[in-house]
Structure formats: C-alpha cells, structure tokens
C-alpha positions as CSV (number, residue, x, y, z in Angstrom):
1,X,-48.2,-7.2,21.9
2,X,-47.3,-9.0,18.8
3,X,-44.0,-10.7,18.3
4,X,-42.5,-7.7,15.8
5,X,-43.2,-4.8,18.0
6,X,-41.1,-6.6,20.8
7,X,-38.4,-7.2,18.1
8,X,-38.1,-4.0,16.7
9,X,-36.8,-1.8,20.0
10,X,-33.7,-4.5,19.7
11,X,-32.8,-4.0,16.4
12,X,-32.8,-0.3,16.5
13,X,-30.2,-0.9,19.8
14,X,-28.3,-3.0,17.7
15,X,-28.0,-0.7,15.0
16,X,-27.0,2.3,17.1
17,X,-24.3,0.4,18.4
18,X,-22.7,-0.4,14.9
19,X,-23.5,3.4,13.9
20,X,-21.9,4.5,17.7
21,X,-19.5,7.3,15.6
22,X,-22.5,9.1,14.6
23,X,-22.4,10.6,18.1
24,X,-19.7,10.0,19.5
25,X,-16.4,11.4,18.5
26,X,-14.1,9.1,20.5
27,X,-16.0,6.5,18.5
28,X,-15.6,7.9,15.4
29,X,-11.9,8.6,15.8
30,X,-11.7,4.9,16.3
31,X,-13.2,4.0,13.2
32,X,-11.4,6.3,11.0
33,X,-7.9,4.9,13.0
34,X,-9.1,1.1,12.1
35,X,-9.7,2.3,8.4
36,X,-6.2,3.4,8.0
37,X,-4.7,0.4,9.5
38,X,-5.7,-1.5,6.4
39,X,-5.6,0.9,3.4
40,X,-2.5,1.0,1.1
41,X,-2.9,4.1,-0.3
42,X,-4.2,7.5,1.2
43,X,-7.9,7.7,1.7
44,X,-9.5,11.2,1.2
45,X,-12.2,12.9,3.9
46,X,-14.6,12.5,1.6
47,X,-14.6,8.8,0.8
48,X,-14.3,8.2,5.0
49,X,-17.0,10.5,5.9
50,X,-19.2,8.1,3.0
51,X,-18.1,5.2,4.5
52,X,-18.8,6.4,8.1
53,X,-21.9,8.0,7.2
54,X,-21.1,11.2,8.6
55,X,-19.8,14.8,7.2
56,X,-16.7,16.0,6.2
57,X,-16.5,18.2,8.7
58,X,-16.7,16.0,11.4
59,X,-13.7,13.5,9.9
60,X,-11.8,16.5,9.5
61,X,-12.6,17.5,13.3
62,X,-11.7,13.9,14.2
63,X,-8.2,13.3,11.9
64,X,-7.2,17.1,14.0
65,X,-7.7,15.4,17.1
66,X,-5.9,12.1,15.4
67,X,-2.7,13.8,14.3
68,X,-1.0,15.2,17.4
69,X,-2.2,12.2,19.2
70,X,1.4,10.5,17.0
71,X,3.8,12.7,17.8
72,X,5.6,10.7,20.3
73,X,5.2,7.1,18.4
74,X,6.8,5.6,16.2
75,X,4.2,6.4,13.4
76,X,2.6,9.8,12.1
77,X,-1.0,10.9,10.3
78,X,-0.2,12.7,7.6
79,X,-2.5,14.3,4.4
80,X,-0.6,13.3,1.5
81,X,-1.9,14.6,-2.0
82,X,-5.2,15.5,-0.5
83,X,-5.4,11.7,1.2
84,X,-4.7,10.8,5.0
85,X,-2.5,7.5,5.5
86,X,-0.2,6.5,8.3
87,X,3.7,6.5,8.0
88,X,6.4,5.6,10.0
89,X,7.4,8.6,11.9
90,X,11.1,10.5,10.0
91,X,12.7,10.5,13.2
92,X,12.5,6.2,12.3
93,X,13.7,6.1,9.5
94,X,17.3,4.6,9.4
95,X,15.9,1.8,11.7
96,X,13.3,1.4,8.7
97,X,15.9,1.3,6.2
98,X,18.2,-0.9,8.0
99,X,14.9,-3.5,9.0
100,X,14.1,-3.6,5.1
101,X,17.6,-3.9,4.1
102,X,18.9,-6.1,6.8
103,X,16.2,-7.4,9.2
104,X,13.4,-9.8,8.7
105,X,13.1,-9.2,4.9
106,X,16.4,-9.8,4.1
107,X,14.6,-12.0,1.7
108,X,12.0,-11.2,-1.1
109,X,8.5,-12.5,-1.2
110,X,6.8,-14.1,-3.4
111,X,5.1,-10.9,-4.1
112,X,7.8,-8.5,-4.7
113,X,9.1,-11.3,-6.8
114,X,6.5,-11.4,-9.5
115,X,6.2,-7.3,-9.1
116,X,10.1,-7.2,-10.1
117,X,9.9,-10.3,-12.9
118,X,6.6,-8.1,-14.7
119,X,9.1,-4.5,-14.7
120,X,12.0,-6.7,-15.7
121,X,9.6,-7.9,-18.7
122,X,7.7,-4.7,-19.3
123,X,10.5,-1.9,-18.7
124,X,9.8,0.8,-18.1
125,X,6.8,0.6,-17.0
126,X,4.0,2.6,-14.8
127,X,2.9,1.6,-11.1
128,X,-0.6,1.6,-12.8
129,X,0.2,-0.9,-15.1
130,X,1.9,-3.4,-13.1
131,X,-0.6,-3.1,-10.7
132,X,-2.8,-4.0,-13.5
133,X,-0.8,-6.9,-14.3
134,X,-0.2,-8.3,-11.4
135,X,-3.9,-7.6,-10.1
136,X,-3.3,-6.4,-6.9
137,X,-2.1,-3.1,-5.8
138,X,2.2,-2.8,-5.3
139,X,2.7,0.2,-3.8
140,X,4.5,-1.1,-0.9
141,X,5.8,-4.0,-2.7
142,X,7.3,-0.9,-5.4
143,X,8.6,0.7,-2.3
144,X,10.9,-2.3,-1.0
145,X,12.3,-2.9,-4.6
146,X,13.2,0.4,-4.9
147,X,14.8,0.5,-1.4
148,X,16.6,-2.6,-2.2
149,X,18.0,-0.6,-4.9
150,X,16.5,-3.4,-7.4
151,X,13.8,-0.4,-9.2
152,X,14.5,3.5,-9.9
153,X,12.2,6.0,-11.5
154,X,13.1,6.3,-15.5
155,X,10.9,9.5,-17.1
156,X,7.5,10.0,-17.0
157,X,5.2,8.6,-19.2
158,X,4.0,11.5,-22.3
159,X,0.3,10.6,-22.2
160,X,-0.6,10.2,-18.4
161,X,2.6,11.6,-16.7
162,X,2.7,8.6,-14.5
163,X,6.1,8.1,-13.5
164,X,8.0,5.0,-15.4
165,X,10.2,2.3,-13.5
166,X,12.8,0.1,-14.6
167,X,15.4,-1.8,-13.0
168,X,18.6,-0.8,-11.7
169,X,22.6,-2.1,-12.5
170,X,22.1,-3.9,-9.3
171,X,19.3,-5.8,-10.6
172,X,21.6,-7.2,-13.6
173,X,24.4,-7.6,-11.0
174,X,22.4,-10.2,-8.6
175,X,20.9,-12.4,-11.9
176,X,24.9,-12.2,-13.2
177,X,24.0,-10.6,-16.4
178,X,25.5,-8.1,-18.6
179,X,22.1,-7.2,-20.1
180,X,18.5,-7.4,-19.7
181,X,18.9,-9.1,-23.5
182,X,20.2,-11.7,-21.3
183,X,17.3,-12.6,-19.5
184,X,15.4,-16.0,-20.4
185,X,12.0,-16.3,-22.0
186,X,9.4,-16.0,-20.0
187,X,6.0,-17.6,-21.1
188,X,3.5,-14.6,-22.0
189,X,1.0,-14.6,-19.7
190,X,2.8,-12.1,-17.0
191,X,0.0,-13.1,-14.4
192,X,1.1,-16.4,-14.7
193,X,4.7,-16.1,-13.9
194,X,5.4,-19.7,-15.2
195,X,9.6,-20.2,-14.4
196,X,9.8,-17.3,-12.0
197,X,11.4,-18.9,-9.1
198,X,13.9,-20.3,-11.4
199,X,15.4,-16.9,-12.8
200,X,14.9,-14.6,-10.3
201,X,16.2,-17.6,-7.9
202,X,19.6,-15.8,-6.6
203,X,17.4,-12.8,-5.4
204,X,16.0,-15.1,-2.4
205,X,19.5,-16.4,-1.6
C-alpha cells in the first residue's frame, strides 16, 4: 500500500473533527456560542450558517435551543434587527451602569479617547463615519461615551438616515470650556491624533 492511501483515511478523520457541527448539534451550538463571544455587532443566520457550512435552518434550530439556555445568567441571546448578539441580561443593568460609571473604567481608554477627540472635531457626526476614521469599529466604545454622558444623538443625517452624534454640555464642562470654539487645533490627520493626550488630558483624571 503506497504511502498516500495510508495518509488519506487520517486526513478525512481530521477533517471531520474540525467540521464536528455538521452532525452534531451540541457541537454546533458550541460554535455558533464561540462566534458570538467575539463579534461586536449582531451577526445574521445567514452569515453563521456560511461560516458553519450548514443551513439556516439548522442555526435557527440551534440559537432556539441557545436562548432559553440564558435566562438565569447574567447575559441573554437576543435577535436584534434581524442579527443575534449577546447582551447583558435587563434584570443587570444598574450594576452595568454603576461598573461603567464607577467601577473599573472609571477611566477612559485610549480608545474611547480618540473616538471622543474625532466627534469633538467632526460634530455631528455618524457612527459610520467615525468608524471610518478611526478604522476600527466603536460601537461599544460609542456606547460608554454616551453612558458617560460625554456623546448624545443630535438628528439624523438627510441622505442615509444614520443617526448624528455630538458631544454633550458635560463634555465642555470636564475640558473647562465655554465652547467647542474653544477647543485647540488639532493637526488634520484625525487618524493620527497628534496632541490628544494633552487636551483631552482632564478626562483620564
């Protein structure tokens, strides 16, 4: 027997095991949990069942089981304009709001930093388009600025209908100024930042 017909039998072992979900629905339930662990925004049935390589029907089956397997934790699965995303569970949510506003992140990062100096500099502006900016995506930065009272909706935009951002009173209050005419230059190149730590400095105090 030559050496590739010995090999073959092991690869096709190998490759059941990575493709385990096709047939087993524990398995696939598993795969479609780890997805949503790392996605920041909701993922739709049909992008999972491509990247699963299975049907629709059986993600749908799976996220069924899925769902009522939360309601006692302190998370839930939820289909959120036609996507499926874990959230903390409502019955949380003042210890959410008092860990974002008081806890561990009593200071801002680095990241929600440069998200608030681009909608400082760009006001108001879409999520889309500081997300463009910036090059990453900032919904959950968005979502702590806007907690921190920093951000608030301002309109829609006419073309797209995204929703606009600017910031808040508060925002003005914590830099000491009277205006967002007061705020320095900043060098052109948003991505770049250059002299961000310095005026937006008091935020991390």
């Amino acid at each position: 027997m030559s050496n590739s017909e010995v090999e073959t039998p092991a690869l096709e072992v190998v490759e059941d095991t990575q493709l385990a979900h096709l047939f087993d629905p524990a398995a696939l339930a598993r795969s479609i949990e780890a997805i949503l662990m790392v996605v920041d925004e909701p993922v739709t049935e049909l992008t999972l069942a491509s990247v699963l390589q299975v049907t629709v029907d059986q993600v749908v089956d799976a996220l069924e089981a899925l769902v009522p397997s939360y309601e006692d934790r302190g998370f839930t699965l939820k289909a959120i304009n036609g996507g499926w995303r874990f959230y903390s569970h409502p019955d949380c949510s003042a210890v959410v709001e008092k860990f974002v506003l008081d806890g561990q992140q009593n200071r801002l990062t680095q990241a929600a930093l440069e998200t608030l100096a681009v909608i400082a500099y760009r006001q108001p502006v879409s999520r889309a388009r500081v997300s463009a900016i910036r090059g990453v995506n900032v919904e959950a930065v968005m979502k702590t600025l806007i907690t921190r009272g920093l951000v608030e909706e301002y309109g829609v935009e006419n073309e797209t209908g995204a929703i606009l951002y600017k910031t808040t009173s508060y925002f003005l209050e914590r830099l000491g100024l009277n205006a967002l005419t007061d705020l320095p230059p900043l060098a052109p190149h948003l991505p770049d930042l250059d002299g961000l730590d310095e005026i937006l400095d008091s935020l991390t105090d």
